[in-house]
Every structure is written in C-alpha cells, then in structure tokens.
N, CA, C, O and CB atoms as a CASP TS submission, in Angstrom:
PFRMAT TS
TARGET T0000
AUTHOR 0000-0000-0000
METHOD Language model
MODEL 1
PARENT N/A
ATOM      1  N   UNK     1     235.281 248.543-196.316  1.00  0.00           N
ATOM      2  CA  UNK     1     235.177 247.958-197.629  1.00  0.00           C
ATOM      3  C   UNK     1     235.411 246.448-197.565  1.00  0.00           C
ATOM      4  O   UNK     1     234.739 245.666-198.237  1.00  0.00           O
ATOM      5  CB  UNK     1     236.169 248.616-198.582  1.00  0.00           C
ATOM      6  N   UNK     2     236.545 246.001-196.598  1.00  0.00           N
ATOM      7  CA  UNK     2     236.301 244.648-196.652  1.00  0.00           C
ATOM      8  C   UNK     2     235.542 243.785-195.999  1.00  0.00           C
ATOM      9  O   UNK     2     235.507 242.555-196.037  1.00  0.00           O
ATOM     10  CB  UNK     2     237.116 244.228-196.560  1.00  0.00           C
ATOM     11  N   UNK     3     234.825 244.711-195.283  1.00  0.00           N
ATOM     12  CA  UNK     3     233.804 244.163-194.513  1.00  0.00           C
ATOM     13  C   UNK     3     232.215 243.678-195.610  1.00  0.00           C
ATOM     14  O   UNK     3     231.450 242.718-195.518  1.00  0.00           O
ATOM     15  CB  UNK     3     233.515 245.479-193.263  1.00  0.00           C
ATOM     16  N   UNK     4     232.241 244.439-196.235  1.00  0.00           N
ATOM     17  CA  UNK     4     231.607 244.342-197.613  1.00  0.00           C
ATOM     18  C   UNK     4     231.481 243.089-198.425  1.00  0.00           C
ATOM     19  O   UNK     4     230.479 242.401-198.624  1.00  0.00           O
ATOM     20  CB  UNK     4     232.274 245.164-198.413  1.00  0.00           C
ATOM     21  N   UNK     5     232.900 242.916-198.919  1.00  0.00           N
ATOM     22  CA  UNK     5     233.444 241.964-199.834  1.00  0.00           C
ATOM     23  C   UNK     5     233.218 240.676-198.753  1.00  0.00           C
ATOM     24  O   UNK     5     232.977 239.708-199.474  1.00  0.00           O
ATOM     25  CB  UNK     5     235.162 242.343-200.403  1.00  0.00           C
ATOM     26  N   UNK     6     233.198 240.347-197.666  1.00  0.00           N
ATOM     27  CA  UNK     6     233.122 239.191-196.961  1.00  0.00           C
ATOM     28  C   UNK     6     231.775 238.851-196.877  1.00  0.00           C
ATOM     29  O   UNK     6     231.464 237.664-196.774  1.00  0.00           O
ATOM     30  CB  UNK     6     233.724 239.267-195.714  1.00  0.00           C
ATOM     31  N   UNK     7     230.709 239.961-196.913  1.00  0.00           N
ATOM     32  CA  UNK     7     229.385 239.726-196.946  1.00  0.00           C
ATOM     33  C   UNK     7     229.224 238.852-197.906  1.00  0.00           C
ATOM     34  O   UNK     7     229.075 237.633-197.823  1.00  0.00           O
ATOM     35  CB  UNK     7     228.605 240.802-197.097  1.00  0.00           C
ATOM     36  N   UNK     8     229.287 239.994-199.435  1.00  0.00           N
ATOM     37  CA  UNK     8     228.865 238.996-200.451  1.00  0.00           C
ATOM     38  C   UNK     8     229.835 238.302-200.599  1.00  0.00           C
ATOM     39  O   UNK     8     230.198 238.783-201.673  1.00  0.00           O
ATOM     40  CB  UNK     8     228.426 239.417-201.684  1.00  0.00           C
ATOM     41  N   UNK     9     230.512 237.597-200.401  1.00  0.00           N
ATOM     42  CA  UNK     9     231.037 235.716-201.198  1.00  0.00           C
ATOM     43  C   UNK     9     230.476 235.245-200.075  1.00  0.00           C
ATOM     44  O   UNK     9     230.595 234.026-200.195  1.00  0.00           O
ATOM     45  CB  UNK     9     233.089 234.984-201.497  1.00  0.00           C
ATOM     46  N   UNK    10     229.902 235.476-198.992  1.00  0.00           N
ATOM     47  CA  UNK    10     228.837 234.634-197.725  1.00  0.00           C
ATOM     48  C   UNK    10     230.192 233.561-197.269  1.00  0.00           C
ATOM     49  O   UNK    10     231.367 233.845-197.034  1.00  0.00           O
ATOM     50  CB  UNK    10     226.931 233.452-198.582  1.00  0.00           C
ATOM     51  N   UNK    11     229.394 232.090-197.261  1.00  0.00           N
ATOM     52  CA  UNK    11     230.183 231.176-196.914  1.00  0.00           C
ATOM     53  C   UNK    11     231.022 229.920-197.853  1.00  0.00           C
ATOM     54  O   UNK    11     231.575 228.904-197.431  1.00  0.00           O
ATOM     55  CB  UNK    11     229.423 230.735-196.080  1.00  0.00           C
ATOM     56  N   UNK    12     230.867 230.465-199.397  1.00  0.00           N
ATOM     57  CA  UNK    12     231.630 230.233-200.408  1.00  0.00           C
ATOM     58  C   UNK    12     233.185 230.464-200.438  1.00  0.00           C
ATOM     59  O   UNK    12     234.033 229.588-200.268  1.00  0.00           O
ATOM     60  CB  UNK    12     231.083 230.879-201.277  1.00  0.00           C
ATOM     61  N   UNK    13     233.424 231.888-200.702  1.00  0.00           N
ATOM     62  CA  UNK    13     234.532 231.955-200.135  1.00  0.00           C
ATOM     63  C   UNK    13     235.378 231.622-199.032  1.00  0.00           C
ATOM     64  O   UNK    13     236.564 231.315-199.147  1.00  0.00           O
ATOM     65  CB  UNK    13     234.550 232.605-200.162  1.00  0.00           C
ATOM     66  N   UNK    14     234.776 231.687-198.023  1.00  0.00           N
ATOM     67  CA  UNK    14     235.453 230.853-196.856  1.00  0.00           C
ATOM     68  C   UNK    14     235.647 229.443-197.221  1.00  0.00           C
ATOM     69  O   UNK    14     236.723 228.950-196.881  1.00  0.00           O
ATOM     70  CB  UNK    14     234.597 230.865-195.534  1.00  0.00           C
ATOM     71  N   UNK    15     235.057 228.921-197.664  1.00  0.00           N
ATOM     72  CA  UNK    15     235.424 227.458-198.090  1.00  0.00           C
ATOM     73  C   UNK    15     236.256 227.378-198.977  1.00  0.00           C
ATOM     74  O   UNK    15     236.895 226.327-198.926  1.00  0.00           O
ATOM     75  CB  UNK    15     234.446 226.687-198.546  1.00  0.00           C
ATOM     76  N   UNK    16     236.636 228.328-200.114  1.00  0.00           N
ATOM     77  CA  UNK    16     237.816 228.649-200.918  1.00  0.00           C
ATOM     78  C   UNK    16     238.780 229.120-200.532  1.00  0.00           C
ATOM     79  O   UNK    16     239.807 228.831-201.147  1.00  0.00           O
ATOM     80  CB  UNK    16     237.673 229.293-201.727  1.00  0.00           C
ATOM     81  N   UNK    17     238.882 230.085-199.305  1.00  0.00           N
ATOM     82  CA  UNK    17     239.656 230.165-198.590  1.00  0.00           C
ATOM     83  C   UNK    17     240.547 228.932-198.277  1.00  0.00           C
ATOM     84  O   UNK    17     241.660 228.708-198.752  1.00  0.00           O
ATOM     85  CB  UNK    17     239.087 230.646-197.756  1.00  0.00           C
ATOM     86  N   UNK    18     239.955 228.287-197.520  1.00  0.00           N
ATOM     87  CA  UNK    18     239.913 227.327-196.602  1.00  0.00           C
ATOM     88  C   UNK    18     240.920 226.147-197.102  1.00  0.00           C
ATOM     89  O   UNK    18     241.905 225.673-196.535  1.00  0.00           O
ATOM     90  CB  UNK    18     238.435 226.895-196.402  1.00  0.00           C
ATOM     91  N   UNK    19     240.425 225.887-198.157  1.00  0.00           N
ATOM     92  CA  UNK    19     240.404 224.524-199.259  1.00  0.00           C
ATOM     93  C   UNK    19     242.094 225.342-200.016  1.00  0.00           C
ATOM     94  O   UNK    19     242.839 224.675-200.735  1.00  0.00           O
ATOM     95  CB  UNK    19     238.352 224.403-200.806  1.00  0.00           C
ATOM     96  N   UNK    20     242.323 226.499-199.727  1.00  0.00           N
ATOM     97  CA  UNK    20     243.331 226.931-200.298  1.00  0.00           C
ATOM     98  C   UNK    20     244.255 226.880-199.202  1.00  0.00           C
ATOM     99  O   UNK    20     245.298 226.242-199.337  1.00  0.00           O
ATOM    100  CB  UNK    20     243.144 228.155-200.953  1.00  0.00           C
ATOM    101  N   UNK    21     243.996 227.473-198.142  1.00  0.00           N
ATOM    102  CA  UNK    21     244.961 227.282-197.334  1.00  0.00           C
ATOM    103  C   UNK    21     245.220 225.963-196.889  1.00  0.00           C
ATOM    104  O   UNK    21     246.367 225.888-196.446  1.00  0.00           O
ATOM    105  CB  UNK    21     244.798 228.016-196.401  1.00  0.00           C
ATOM    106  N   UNK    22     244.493 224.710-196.825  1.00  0.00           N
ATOM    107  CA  UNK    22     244.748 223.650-196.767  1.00  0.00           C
ATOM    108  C   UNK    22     245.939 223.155-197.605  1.00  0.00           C
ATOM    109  O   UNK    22     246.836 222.485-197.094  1.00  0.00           O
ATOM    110  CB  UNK    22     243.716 223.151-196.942  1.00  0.00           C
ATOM    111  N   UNK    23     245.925 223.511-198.944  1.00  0.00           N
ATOM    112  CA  UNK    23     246.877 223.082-200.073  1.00  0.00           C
ATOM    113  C   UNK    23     248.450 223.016-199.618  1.00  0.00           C
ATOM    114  O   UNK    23     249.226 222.061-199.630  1.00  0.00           O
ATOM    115  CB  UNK    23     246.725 224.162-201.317  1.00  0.00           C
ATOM    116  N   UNK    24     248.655 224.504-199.174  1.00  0.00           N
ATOM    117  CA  UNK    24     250.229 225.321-198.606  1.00  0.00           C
ATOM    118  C   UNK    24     250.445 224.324-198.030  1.00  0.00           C
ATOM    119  O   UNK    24     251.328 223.695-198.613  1.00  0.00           O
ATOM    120  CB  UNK    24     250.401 226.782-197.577  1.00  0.00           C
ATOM    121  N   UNK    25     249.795 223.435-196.449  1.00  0.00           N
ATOM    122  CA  UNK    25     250.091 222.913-195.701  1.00  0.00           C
ATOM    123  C   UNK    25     251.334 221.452-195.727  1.00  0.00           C
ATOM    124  O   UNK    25     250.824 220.541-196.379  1.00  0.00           O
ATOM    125  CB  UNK    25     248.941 222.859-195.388  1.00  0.00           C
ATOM    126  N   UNK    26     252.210 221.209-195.401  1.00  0.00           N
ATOM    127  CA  UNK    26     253.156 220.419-195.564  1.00  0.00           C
ATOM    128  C   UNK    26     252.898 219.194-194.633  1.00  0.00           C
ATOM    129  O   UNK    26     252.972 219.264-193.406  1.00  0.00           O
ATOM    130  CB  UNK    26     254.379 221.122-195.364  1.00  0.00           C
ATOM    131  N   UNK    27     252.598 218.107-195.306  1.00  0.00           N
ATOM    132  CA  UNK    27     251.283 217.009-194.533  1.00  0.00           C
ATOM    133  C   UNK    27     252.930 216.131-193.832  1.00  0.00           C
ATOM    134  O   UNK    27     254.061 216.251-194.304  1.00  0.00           O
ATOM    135  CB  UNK    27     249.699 215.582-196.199  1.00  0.00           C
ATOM    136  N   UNK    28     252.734 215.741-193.265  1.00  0.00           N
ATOM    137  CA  UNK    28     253.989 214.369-192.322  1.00  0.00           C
ATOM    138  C   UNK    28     254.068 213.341-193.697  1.00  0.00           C
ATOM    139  O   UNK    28     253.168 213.385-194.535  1.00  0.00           O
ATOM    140  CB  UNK    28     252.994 213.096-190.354  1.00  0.00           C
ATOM    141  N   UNK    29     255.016 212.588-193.814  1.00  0.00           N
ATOM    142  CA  UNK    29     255.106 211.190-194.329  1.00  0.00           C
ATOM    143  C   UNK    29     254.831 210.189-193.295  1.00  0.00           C
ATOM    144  O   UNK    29     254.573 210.725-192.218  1.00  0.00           O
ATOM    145  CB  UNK    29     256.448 210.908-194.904  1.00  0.00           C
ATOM    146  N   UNK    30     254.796 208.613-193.267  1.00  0.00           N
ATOM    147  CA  UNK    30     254.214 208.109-192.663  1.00  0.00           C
ATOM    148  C   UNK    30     255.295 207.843-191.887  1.00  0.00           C
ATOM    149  O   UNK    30     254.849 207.674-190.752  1.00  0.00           O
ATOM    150  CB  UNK    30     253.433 207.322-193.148  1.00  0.00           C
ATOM    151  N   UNK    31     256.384 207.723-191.881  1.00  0.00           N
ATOM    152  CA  UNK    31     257.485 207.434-191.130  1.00  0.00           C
ATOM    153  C   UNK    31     257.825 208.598-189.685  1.00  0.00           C
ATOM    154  O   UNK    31     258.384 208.579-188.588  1.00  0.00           O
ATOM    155  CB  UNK    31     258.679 207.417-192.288  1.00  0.00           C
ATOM    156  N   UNK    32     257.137 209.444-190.491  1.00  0.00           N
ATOM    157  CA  UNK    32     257.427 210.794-189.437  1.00  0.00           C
ATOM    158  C   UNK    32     256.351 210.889-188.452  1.00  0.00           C
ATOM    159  O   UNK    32     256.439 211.534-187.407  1.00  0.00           O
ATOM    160  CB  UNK    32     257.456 212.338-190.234  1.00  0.00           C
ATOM    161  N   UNK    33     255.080 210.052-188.924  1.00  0.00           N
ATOM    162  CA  UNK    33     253.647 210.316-188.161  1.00  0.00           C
ATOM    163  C   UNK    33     254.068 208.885-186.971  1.00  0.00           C
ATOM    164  O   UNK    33     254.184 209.140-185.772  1.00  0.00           O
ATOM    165  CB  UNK    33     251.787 210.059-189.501  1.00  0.00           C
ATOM    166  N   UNK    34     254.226 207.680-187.408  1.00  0.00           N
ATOM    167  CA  UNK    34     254.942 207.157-186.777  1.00  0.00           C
ATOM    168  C   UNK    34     255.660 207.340-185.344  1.00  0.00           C
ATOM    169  O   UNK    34     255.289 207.191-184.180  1.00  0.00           O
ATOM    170  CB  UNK    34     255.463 207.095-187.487  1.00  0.00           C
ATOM    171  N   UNK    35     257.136 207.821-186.116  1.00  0.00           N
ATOM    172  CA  UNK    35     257.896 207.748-184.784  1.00  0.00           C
ATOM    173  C   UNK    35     257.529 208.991-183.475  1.00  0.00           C
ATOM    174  O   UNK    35     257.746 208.866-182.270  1.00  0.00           O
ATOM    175  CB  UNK    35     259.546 207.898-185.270  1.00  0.00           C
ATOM    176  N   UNK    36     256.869 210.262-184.253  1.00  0.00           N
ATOM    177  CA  UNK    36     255.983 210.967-183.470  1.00  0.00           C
ATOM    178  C   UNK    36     254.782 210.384-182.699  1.00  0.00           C
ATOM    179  O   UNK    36     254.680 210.825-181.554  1.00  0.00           O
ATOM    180  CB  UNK    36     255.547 211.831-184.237  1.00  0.00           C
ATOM    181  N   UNK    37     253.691 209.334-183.148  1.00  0.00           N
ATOM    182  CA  UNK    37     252.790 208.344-182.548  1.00  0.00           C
ATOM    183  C   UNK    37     254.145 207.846-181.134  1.00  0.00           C
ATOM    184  O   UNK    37     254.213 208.210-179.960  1.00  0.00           O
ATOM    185  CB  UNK    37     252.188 206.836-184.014  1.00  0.00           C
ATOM    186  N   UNK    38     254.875 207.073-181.798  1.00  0.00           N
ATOM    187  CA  UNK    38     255.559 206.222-180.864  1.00  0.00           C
ATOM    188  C   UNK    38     256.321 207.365-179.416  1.00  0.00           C
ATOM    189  O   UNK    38     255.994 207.160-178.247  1.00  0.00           O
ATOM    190  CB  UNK    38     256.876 205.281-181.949  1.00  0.00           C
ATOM    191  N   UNK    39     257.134 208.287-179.733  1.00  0.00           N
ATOM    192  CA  UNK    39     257.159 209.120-178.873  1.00  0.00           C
ATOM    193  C   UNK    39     256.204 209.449-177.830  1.00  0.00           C
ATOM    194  O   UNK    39     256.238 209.450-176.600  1.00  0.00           O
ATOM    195  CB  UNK    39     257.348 209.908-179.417  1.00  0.00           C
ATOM    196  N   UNK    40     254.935 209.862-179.137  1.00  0.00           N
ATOM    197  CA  UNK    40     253.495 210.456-177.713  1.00  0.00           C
ATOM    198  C   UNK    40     253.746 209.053-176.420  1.00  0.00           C
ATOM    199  O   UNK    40     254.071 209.106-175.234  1.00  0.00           O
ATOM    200  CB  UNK    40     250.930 210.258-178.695  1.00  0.00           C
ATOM    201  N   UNK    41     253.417 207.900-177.324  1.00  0.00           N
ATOM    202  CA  UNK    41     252.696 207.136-176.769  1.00  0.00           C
ATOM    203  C   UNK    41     253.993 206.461-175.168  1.00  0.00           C
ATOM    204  O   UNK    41     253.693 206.017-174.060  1.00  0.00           O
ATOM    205  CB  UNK    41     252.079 205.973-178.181  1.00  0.00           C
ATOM    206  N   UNK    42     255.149 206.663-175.716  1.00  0.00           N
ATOM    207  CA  UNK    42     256.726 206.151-174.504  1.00  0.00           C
ATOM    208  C   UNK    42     256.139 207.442-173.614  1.00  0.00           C
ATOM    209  O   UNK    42     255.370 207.242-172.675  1.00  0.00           O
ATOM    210  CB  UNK    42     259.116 206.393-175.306  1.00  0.00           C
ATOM    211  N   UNK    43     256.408 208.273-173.852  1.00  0.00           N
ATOM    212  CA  UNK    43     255.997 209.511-172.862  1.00  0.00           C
ATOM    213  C   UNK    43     255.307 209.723-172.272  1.00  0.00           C
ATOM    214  O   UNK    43     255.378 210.363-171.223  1.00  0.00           O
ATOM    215  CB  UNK    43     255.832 210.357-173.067  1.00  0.00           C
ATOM    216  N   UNK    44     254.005 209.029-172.991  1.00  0.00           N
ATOM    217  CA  UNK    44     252.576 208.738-171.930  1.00  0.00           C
ATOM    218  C   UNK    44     252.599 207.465-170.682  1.00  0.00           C
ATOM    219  O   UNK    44     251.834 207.309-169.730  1.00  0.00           O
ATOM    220  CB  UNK    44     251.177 208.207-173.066  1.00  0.00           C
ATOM    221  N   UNK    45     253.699 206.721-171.081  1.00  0.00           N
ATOM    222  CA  UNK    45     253.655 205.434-170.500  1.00  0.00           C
ATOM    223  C   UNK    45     254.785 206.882-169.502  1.00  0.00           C
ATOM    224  O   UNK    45     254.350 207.670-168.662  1.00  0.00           O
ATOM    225  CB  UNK    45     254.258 203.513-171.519  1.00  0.00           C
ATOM    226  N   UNK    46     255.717 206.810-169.832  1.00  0.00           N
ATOM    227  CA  UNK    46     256.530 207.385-168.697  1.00  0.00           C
ATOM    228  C   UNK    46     255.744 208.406-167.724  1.00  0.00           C
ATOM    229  O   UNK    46     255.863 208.120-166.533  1.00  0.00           O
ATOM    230  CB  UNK    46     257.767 208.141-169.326  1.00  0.00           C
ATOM    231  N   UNK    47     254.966 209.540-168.010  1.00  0.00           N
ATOM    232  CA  UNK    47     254.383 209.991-167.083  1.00  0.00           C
ATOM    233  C   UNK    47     253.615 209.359-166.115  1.00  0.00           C
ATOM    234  O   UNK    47     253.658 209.642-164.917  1.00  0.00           O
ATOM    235  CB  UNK    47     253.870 210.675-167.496  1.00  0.00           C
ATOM    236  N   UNK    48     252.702 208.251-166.770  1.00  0.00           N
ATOM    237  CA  UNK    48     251.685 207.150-166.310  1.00  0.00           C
ATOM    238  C   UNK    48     252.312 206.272-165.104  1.00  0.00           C
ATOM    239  O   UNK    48     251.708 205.782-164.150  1.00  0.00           O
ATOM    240  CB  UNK    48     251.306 206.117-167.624  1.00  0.00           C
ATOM    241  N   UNK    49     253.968 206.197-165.472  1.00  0.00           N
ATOM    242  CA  UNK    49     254.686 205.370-164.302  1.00  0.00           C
ATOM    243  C   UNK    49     254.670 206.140-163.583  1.00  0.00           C
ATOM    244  O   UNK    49     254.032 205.871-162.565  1.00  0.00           O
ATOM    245  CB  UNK    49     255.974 204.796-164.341  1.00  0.00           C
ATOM    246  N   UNK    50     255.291 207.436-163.650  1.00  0.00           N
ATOM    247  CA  UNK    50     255.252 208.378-162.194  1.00  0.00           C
ATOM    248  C   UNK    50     254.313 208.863-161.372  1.00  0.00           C
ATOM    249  O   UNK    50     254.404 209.152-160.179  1.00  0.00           O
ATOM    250  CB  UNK    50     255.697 209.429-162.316  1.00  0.00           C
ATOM    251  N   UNK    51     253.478 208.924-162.045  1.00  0.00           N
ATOM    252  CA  UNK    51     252.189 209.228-161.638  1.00  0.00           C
ATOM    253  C   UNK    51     251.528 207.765-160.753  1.00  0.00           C
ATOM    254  O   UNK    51     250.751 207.644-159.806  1.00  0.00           O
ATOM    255  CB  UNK    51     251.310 209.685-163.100  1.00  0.00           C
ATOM    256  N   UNK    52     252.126 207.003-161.433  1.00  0.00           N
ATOM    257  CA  UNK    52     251.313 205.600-160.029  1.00  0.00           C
ATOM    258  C   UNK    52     252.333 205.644-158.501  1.00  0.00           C
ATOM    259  O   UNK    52     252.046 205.618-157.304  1.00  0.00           O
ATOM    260  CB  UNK    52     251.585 203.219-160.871  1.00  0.00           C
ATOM    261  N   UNK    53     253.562 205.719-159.233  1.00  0.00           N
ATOM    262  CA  UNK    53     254.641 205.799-158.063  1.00  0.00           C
ATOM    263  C   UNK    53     254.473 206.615-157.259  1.00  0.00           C
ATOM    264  O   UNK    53     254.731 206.167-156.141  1.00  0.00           O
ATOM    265  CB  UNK    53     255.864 206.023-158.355  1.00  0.00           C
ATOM    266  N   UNK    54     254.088 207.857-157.247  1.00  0.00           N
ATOM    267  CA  UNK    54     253.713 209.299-156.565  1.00  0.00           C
ATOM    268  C   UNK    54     252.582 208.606-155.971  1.00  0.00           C
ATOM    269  O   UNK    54     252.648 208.484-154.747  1.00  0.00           O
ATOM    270  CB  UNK    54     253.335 210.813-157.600  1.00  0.00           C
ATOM    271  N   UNK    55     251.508 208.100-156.581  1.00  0.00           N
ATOM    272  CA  UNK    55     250.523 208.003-155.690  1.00  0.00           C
ATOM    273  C   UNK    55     250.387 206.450-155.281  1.00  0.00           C
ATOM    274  O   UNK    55     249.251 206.107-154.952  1.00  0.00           O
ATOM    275  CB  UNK    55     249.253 208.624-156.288  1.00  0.00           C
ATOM    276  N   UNK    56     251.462 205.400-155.257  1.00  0.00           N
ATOM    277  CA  UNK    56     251.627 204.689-154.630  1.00  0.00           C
ATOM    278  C   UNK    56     252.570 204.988-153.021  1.00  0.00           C
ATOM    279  O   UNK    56     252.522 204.230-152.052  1.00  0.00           O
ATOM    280  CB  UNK    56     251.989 203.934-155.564  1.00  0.00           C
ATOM    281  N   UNK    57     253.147 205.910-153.081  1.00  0.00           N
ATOM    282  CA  UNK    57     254.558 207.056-152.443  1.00  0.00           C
ATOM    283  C   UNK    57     253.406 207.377-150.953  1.00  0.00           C
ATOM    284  O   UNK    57     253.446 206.986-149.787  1.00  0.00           O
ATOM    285  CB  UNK    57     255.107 209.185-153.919  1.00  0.00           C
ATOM    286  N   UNK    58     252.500 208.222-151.679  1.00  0.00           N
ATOM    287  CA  UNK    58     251.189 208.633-151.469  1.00  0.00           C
ATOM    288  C   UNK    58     250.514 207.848-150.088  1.00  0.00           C
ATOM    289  O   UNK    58     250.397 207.958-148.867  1.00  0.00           O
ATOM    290  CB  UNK    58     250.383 208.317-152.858  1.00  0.00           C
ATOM    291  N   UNK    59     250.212 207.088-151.104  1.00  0.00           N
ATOM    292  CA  UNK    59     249.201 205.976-150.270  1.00  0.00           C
ATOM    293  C   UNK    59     249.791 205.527-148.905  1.00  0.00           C
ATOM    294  O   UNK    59     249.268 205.652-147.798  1.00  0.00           O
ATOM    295  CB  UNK    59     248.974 204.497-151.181  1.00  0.00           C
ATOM    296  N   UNK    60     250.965 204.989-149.213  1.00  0.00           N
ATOM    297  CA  UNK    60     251.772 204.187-148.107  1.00  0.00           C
ATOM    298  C   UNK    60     252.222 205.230-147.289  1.00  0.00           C
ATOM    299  O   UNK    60     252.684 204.913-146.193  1.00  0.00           O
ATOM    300  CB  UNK    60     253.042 203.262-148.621  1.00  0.00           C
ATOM    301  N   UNK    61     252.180 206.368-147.593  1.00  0.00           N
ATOM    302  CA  UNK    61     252.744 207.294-145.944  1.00  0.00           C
ATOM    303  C   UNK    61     251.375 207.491-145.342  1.00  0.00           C
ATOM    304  O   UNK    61     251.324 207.392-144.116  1.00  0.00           O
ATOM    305  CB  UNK    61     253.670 209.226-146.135  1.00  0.00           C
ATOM    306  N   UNK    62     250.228 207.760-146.006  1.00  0.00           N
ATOM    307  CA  UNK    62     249.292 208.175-145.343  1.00  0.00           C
ATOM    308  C   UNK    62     248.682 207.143-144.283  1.00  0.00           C
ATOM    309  O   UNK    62     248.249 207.453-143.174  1.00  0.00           O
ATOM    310  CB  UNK    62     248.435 208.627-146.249  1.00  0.00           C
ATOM    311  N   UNK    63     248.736 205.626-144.931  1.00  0.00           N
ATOM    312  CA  UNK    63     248.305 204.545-144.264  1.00  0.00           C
ATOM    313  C   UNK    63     249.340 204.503-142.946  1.00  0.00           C
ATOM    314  O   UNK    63     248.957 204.036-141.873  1.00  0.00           O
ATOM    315  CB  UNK    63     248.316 203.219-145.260  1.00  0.00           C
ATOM    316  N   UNK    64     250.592 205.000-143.120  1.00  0.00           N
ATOM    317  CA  UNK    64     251.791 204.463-142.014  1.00  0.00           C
ATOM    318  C   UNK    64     251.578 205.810-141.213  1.00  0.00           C
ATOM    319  O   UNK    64     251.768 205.626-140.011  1.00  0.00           O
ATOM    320  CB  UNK    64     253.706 204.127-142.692  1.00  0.00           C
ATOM    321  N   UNK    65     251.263 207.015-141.511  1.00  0.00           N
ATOM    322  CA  UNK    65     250.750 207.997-140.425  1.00  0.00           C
ATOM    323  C   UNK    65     249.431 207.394-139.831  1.00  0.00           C
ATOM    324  O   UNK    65     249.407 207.297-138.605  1.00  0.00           O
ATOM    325  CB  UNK    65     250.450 209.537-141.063  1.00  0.00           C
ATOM    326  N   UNK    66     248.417 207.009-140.478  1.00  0.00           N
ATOM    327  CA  UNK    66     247.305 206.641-139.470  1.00  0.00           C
ATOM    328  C   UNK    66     247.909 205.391-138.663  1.00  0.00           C
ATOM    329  O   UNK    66     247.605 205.193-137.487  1.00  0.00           O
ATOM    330  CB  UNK    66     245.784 206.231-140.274  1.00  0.00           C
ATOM    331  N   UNK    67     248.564 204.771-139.198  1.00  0.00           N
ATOM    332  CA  UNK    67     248.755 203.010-138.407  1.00  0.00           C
ATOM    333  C   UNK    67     249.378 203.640-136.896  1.00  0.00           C
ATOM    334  O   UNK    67     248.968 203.307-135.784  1.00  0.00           O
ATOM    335  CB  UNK    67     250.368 201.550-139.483  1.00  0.00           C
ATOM    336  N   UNK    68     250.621 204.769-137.222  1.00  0.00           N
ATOM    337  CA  UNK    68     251.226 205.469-136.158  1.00  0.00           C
ATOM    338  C   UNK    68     250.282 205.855-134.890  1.00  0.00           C
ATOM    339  O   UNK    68     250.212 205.337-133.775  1.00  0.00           O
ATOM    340  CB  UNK    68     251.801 206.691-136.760  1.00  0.00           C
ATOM    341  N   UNK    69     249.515 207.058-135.517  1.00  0.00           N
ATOM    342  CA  UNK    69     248.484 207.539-134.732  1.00  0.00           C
ATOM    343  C   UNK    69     247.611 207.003-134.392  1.00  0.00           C
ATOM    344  O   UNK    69     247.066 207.645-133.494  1.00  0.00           O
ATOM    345  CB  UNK    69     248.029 208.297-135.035  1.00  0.00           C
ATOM    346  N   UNK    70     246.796 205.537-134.755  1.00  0.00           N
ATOM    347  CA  UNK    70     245.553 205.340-134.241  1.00  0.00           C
ATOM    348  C   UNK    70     244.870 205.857-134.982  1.00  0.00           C
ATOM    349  O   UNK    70     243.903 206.291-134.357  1.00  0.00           O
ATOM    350  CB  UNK    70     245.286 205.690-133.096  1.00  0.00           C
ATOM    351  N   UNK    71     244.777 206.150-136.342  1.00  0.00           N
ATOM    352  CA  UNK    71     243.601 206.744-137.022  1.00  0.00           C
ATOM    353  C   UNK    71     242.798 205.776-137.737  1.00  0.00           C
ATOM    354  O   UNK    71     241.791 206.138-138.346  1.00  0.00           O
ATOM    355  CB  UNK    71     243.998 207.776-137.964  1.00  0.00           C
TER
END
C-alpha cells in the first residue's frame, strides 16, 4: 500500500518531503561555522606538516642508502 501512495504524489511529494525535513534541521550560527572552518583548516596545516616531514625523513634516507651503496 505504500508503495502505491509513493507512486501517485510522483516527485512532488518528495520535494515536500524534502523541503520539510530541511525545516527540523538546526543550521550553525556564524561564530560556530567559523571556529569549525578555523579548526578544519589548523588541522589541515598540521597533517600537511607531517606529511612533508615523513617524506622529507623519506627522501634523505633513501638518497644516504644509495650514496652508501653506489646506487
């Protein structure tokens, strides 16, 4: 039966759906979107450092094993 009822309202209802459940939703203030932005963005820088260090770490053993060996 509710397979029915979803037929006919087609893709109307879903958009009433939709547009309703949007409403409930509890949106950020700007202060909160903010210091969340600023977080992402320290955290991205912090991974971004380790990630060069590792593959600066990286680089320099591989070059000092070939310099060793003759490669």
């Amino acid at each position: 039966m509710a397979e029915q009822e979803k037929k006919k309202g087609g893709g109307s209802s879903w958009l009433r759906e939709t547009r309703g459940e949007l409403k409930k939703v509890v949106w950020p203030d700007r202060k909160t979107v903010t210091k969340n932005t600023g977080t992402v963005l320290l955290c991205s820088l912090c991974v971004g450092a380790c990630i060069w260090v590792f593959d600066f770490a990286a680089t320099s053993l591989v070059k000092m094993i070939l310099a060793v060996f003759g490669g």
